[in-house]
C-alpha positions as a printed Julia matrix, in Angstrom:
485×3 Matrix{Float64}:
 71.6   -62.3   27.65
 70.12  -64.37  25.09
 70.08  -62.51  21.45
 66.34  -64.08  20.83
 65.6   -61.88  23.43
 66.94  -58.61  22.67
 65.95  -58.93  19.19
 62.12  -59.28  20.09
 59.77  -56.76  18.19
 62.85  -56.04  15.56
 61.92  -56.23  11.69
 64.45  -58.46  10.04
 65.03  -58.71   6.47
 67.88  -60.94   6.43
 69.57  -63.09   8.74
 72.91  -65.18   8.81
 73.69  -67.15  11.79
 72.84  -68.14  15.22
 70.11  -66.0   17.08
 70.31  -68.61  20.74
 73.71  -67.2   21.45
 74.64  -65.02  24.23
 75.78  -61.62  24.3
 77.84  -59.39  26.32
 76.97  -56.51  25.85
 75.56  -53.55  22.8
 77.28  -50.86  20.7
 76.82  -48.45  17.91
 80.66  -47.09  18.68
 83.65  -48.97  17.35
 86.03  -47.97  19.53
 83.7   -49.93  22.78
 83.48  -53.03  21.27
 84.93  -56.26  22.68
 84.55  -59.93  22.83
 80.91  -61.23  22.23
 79.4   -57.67  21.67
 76.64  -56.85  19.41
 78.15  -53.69  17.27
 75.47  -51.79  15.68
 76.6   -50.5   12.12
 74.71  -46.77  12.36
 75.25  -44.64   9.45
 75.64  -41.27  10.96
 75.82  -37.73  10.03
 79.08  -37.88  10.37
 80.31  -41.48   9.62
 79.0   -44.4    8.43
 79.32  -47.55  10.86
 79.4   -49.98   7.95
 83.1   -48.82   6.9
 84.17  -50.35  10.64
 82.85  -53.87  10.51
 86.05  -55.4    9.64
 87.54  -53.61  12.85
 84.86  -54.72  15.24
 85.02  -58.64  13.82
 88.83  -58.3   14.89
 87.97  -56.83  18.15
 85.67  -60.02  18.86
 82.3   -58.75  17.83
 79.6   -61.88  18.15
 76.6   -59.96  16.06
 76.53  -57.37  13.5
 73.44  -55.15  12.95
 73.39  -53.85   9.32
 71.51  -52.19   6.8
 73.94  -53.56   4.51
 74.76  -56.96   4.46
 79.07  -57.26   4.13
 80.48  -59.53   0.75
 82.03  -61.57   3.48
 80.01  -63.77   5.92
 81.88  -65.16   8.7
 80.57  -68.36  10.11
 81.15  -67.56  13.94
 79.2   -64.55  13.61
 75.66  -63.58  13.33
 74.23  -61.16  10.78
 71.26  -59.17  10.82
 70.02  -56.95   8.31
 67.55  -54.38   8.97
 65.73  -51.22   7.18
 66.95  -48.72   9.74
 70.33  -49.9   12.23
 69.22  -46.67  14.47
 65.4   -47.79  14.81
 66.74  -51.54  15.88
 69.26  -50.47  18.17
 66.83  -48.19  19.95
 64.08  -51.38  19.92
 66.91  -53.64  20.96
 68.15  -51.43  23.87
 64.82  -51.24  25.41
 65.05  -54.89  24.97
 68.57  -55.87  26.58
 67.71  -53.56  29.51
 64.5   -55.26  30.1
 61.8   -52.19  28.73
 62.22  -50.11  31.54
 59.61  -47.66  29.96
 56.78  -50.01  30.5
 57.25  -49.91  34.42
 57.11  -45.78  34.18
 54.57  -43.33  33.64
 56.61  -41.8   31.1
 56.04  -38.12  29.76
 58.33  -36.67  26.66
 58.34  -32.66  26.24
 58.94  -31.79  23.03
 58.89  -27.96  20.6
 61.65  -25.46  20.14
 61.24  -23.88  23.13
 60.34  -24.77  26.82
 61.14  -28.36  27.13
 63.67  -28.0   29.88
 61.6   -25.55  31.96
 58.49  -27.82  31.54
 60.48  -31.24  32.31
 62.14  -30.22  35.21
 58.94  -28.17  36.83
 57.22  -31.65  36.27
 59.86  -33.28  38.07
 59.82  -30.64  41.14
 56.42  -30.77  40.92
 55.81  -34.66  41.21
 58.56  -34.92  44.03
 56.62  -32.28  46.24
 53.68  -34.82  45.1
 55.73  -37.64  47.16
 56.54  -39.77  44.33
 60.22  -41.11  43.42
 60.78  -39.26  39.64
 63.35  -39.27  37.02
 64.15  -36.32  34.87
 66.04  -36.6   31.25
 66.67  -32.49  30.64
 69.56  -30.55  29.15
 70.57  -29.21  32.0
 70.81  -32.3   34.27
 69.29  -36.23  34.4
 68.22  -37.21  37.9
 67.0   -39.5   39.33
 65.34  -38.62  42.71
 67.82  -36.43  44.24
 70.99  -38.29  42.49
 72.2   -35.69  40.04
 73.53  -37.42  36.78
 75.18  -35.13  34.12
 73.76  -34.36  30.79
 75.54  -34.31  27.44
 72.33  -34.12  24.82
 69.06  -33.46  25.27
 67.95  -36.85  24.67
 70.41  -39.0   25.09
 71.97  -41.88  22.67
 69.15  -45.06  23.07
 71.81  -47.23  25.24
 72.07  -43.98  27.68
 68.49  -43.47  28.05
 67.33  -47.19  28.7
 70.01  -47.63  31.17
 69.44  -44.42  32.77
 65.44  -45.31  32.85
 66.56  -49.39  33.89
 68.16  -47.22  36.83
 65.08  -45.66  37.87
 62.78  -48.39  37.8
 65.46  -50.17  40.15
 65.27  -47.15  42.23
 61.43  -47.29  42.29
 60.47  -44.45  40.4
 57.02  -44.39  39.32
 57.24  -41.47  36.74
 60.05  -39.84  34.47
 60.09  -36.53  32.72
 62.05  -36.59  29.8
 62.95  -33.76  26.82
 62.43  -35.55  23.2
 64.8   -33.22  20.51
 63.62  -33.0   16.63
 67.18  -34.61  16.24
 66.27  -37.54  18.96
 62.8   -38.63  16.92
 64.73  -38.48  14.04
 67.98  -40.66  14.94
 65.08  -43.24  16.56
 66.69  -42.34  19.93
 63.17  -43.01  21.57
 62.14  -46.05  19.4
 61.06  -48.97  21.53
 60.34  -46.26  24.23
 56.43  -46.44  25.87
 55.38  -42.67  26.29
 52.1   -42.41  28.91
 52.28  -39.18  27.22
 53.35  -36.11  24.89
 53.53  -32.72  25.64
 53.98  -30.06  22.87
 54.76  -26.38  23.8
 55.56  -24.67  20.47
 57.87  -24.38  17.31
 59.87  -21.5   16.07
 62.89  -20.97  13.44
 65.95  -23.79  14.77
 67.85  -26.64  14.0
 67.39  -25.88  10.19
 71.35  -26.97   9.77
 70.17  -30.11  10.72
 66.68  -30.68   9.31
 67.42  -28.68   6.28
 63.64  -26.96   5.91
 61.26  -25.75   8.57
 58.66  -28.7    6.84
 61.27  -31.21   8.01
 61.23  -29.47  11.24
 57.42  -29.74  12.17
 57.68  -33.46  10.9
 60.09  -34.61  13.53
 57.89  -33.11  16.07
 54.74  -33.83  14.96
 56.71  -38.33  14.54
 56.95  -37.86  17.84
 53.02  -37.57  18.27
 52.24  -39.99  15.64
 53.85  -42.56  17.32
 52.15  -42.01  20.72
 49.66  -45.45  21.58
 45.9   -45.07  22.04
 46.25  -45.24  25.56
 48.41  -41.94  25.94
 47.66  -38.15  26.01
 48.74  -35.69  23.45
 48.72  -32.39  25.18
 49.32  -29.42  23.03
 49.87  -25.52  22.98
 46.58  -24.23  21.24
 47.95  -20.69  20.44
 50.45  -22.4   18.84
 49.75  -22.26  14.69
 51.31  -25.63  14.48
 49.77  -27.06  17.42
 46.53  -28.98  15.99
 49.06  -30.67  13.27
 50.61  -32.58  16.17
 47.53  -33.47  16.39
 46.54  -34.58  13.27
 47.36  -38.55  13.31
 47.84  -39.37  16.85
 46.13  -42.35  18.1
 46.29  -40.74  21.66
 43.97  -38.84  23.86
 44.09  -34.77  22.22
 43.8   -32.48  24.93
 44.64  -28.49  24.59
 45.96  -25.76  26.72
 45.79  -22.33  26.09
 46.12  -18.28  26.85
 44.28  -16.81  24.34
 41.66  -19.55  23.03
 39.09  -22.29  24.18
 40.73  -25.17  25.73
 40.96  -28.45  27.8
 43.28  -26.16  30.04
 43.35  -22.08  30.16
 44.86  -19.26  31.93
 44.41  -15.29  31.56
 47.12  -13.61  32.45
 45.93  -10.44  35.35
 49.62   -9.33  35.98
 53.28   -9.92  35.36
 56.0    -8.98  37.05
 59.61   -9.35  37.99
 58.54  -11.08  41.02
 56.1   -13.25  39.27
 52.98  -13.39  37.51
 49.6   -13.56  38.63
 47.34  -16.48  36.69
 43.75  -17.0   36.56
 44.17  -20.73  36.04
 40.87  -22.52  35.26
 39.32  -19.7   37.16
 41.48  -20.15  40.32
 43.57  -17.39  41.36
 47.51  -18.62  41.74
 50.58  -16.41  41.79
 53.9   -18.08  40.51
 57.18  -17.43  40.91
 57.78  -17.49  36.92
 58.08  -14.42  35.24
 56.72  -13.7   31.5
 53.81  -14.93  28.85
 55.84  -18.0   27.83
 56.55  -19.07  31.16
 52.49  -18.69  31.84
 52.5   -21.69  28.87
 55.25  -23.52  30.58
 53.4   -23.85  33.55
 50.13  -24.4   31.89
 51.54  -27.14  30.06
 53.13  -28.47  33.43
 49.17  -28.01  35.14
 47.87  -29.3   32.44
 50.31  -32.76  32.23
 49.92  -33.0   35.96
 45.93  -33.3   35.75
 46.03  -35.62  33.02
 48.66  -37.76  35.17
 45.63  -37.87  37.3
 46.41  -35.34  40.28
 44.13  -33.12  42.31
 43.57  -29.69  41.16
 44.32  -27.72  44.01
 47.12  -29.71  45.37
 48.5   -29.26  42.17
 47.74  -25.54  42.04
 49.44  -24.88  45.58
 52.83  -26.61  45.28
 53.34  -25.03  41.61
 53.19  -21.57  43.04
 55.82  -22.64  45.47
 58.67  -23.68  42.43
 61.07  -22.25  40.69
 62.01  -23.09  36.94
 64.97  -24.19  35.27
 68.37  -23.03  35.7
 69.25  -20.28  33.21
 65.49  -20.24  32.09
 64.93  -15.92  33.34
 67.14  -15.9   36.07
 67.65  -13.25  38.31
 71.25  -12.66  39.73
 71.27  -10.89  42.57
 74.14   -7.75  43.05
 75.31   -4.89  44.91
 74.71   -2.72  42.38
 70.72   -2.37  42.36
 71.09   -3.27  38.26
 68.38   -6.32  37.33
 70.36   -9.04  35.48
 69.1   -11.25  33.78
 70.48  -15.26  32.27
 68.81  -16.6   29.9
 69.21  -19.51  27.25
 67.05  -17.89  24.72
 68.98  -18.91  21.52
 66.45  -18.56  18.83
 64.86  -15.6   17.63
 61.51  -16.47  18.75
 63.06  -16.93  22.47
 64.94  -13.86  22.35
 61.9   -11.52  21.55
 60.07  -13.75  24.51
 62.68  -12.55  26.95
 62.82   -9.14  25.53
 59.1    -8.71  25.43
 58.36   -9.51  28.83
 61.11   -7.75  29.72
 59.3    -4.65  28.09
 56.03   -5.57  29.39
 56.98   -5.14  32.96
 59.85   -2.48  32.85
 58.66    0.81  34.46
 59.93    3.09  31.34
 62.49    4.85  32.18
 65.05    1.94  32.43
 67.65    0.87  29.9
 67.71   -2.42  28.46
 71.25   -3.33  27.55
 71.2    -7.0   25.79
 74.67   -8.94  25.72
 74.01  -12.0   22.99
 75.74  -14.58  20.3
 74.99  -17.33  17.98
 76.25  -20.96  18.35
 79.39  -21.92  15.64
 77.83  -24.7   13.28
 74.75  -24.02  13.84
 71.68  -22.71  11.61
 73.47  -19.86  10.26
 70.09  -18.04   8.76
 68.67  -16.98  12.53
 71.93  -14.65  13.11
 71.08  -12.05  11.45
 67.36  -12.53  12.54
 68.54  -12.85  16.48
 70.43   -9.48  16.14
 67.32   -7.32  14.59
 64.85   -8.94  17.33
 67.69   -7.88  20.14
 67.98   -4.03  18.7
 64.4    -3.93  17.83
 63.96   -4.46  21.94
 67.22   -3.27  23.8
 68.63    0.1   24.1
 72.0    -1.15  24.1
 72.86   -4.07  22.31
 76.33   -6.07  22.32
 76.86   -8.52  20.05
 79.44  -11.03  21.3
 80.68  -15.16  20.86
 78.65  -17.62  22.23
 79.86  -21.09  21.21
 81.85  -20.65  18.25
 82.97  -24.17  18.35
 84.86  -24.57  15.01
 83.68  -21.42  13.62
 85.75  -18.11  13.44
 83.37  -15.52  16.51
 84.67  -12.94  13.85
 82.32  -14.8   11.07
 79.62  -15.28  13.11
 79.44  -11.63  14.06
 79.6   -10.52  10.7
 76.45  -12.44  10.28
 74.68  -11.11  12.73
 75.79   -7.01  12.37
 74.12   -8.06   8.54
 70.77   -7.93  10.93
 71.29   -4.77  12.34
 69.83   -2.19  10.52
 71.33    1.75   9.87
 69.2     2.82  12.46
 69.84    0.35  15.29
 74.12    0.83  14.18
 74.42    3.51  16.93
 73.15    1.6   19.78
 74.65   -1.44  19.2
 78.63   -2.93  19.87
 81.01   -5.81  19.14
 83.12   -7.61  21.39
 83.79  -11.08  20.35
 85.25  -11.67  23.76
 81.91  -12.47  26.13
 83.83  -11.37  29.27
 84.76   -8.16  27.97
 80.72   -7.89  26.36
 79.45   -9.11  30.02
 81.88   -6.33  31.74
 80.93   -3.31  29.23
 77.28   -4.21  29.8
 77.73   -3.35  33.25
 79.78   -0.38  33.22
 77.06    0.83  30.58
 74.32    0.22  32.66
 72.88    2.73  35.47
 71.02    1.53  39.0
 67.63    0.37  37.93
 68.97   -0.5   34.5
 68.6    -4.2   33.22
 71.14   -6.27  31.54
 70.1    -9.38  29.66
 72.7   -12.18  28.66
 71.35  -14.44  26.79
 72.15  -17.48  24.97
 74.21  -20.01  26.88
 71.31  -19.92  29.95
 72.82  -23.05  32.29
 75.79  -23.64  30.4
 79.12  -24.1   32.25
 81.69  -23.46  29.21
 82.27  -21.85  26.2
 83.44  -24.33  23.06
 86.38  -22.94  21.11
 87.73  -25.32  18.49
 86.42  -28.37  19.94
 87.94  -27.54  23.8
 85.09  -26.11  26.3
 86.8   -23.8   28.5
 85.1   -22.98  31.94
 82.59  -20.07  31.19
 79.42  -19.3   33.56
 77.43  -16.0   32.83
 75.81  -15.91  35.64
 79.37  -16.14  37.76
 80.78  -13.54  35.11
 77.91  -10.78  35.22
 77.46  -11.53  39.08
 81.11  -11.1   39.79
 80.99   -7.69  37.75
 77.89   -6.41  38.81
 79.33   -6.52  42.42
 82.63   -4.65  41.48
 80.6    -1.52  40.24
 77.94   -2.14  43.31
């Protein structure tokens, strides 16, 4: 492919060399590059791509992207300098894989919590609709039924347009995709077209990355700002920070909301384990979903849907027939007549939604025994926070490792116990090992009790010093639950 081409809509400051040359192929990692390769020279969180120029020229790079131009100019080889190497690799990969976004309706979810559950109920949704849909989740990426494994969130920009280049081939007509703080940020989605934005809220997370909860809102609310005039911005009205997404979008502002005045509103008339019953624009629809938040979720999936342009009703009826997201409140069925509960809630904010509905629809007499950790190099100030919220609503609380990655699980505890107050000391119990803390749980808990595990949700491993080791809590707690049952 021509370089003219894939360098259309990029700001340059500086150039050095010959732009009508072809190219083989694009990279931001060192270690890929070969012959005739544009290397993009990303400086990183970790690393700084500038510091390998010299080992891509040797490898037979053809183009350098830079922020900073090298002493050295090699004739054979084209230079361009740019303000941000991250924003012009994500423009250039929409570019080299032929803008794959334009020929989608493309939605991005985006807020602390609830992107995955809203993403892939879209996707379910629109395939009961009849049309061929893509989905970019944590969980999973799909495309159709082809399941495609997920690493990030949002994937790198080369990932992403190659994965939506493979669903325009496919003929998709829409795509569903999560958009992280940490993916606006890192220009993962520049040179993306977005038909639309969905917001759903914004708690305490991701502060060991963005430093201040200011930061935090900003990278959500870029996200909005960069939507066109032709797009929706569909936010959570209950939301305090909802309306500042608002604020400078060029798109259309539409609202959903429980407990206010909006473009799309539900009242709540009864939750349960089974599911709740909505009043949904003053149609009566029961949902497999349990709990408040998940009432948002699928408001902001109702919502998305009508803006997309699809009936009411039709819309109404095949929601009420899906499920959500794996490890999003999910039941695992036993011998032992105990409720037990998976869940990914890993922010405070998510762990007092679990816990709440929990307590909203228990009969009273049942235990609550919560099994939960905190990620290794991760925001460090919502341990203690995560423990208090899990004692303030559990009647047995273990605190346990969740990811400790390159952390000691001993550390991390001691974080969290600094949450648990004197009173909340006698109900509550450390095992770093999660097995173990999965397998007291149930030996604590009584017929009718309810366990909740939360944290790790869909997750398939546990990290210890950089190795993930097979770990599933739903195959744990399931395979215990039935040895007591």
């Amino acid at each position: 492919m021509h370089l003219q081409d894939i360098l259309y809509g990029v700001s340059i400051q500086n150039l050095a060399g010959n732009t009508g040359r072809e190219v083989s192929a694009l990279n931001f990692d060192s270690r890929k590059v070969g012959k005739g390769d544009i290397f993009f020279a990303v400086s990183g969180t970790h690393t700084d791509g500038h510091l390998y120029i010299d080992q891509v020229l040797a490898a037979g790079a053809a183009v350098i992207v830079c922020e900073r131009m090298p002493a050295d100019l090699q004739q054979e080889v084209t230079y361009i300098q740019v303000e941000s190497t991250a924003e012009a690799l994500g423009q250039m990969a929409a570019n080299y894989y032929g803008n794959p976004s334009s020929a989608l309706k493309l939605v991005g979810i985006t807020g602390t919590n609830g992107k995955t559950t809203i993403a892939t109920i879209l996707f379910n949704l629109f395939q009961a609709l009849g049309y061929h849909t893509g989905l970019i989740s944590t969980v999973q990426n799909q495309i159709d039924e082809q399941i495609i494994p997920s690493t990030h969130t949002t994937p790198d920009p080369l990932v992403l347009n190659e994965l939506l280049r493979k669903m325009v081939d496919a003929g998709c007509s829409y795509c569903f995709m999560e958009v992280s703080s940490h993916a606006v940020v890192q220009h993962r989605i520049a040179g993306l077209e977005f038909k639309g934005g969905v917001f759903s809220n914004i708690t305490h997370d991701h502060l060991d990355f963005h430093h201040t909860f200011d930061n935090y809102i900003k990278a959500k609310k870029a996200f909005f700002d960069m939507l066109p005039k032709n797009a929706f911005a569909l936010t959570n009205a209950d939301d305090k920070n909802g309306h500042v997404m608002l604020q400078n979008t060029k798109a259309q502002k539409k609202t959903y909301a429980l407990k206010q005045i909006a473009d799309f509103h539900a009242r709540i008339v009864e939750n349960r384990f089974s599911g709740l019953h909505l009043e949904v624009d003053l149609t009566d629809v029961f949902f497999k979903l349990v709990g408040s938040f998940n009432a948002y979720n699928l408001l902001a999936v109702y919502g998305t849907a009508l803006l997309l342009g699809q009936d009411k009703l039709e819309v109404l009826t095949l929601l009420s027939n899906l499920n959500g997201a794996e490890g999003r409140f999910e039941d695992v069925p036993n011998q032992a007549h105990i409720t037990g509960i998976v869940d990914y809630a890993h922010t405070p904010d998510a762990v007092q939604n679990v816990l709440t509905t929990i307590h909203d629809i228990r009969k009273g007499n049942e235990q609550v025994i919560t099994v939960i950790g905190c990620g290794g190099d991760r925001d460090k100030g919502k341990r203690p926070v995560m423990a208090q919220v899990a004692c303030d609503w559990s009647d047995k609380v273990i605190l346990t490792s969740d990811n400790p990655r390159t952390e000691d699980p001993l550390a991390i505890l001691k974080d969290m116990e600094a949450g648990v107050s004197p009173s909340n000391l006698r109900k509550t119990l450390i095992i770093a090992d999660r097995r173990e803390a999965i397998k007291t749980a149930c030996h604590l808990a009584n017929p009718g009790d309810i366990i909740l595990i939360a944290g790790k949700g869909h997750e398939k491993y546990q990290e210890v010093n950089g190795v993930k080791h097979h770990f599933d809590d739903k195959e744990v707690l399931r395979e215990q639950l039935n040895l007591i049952g």
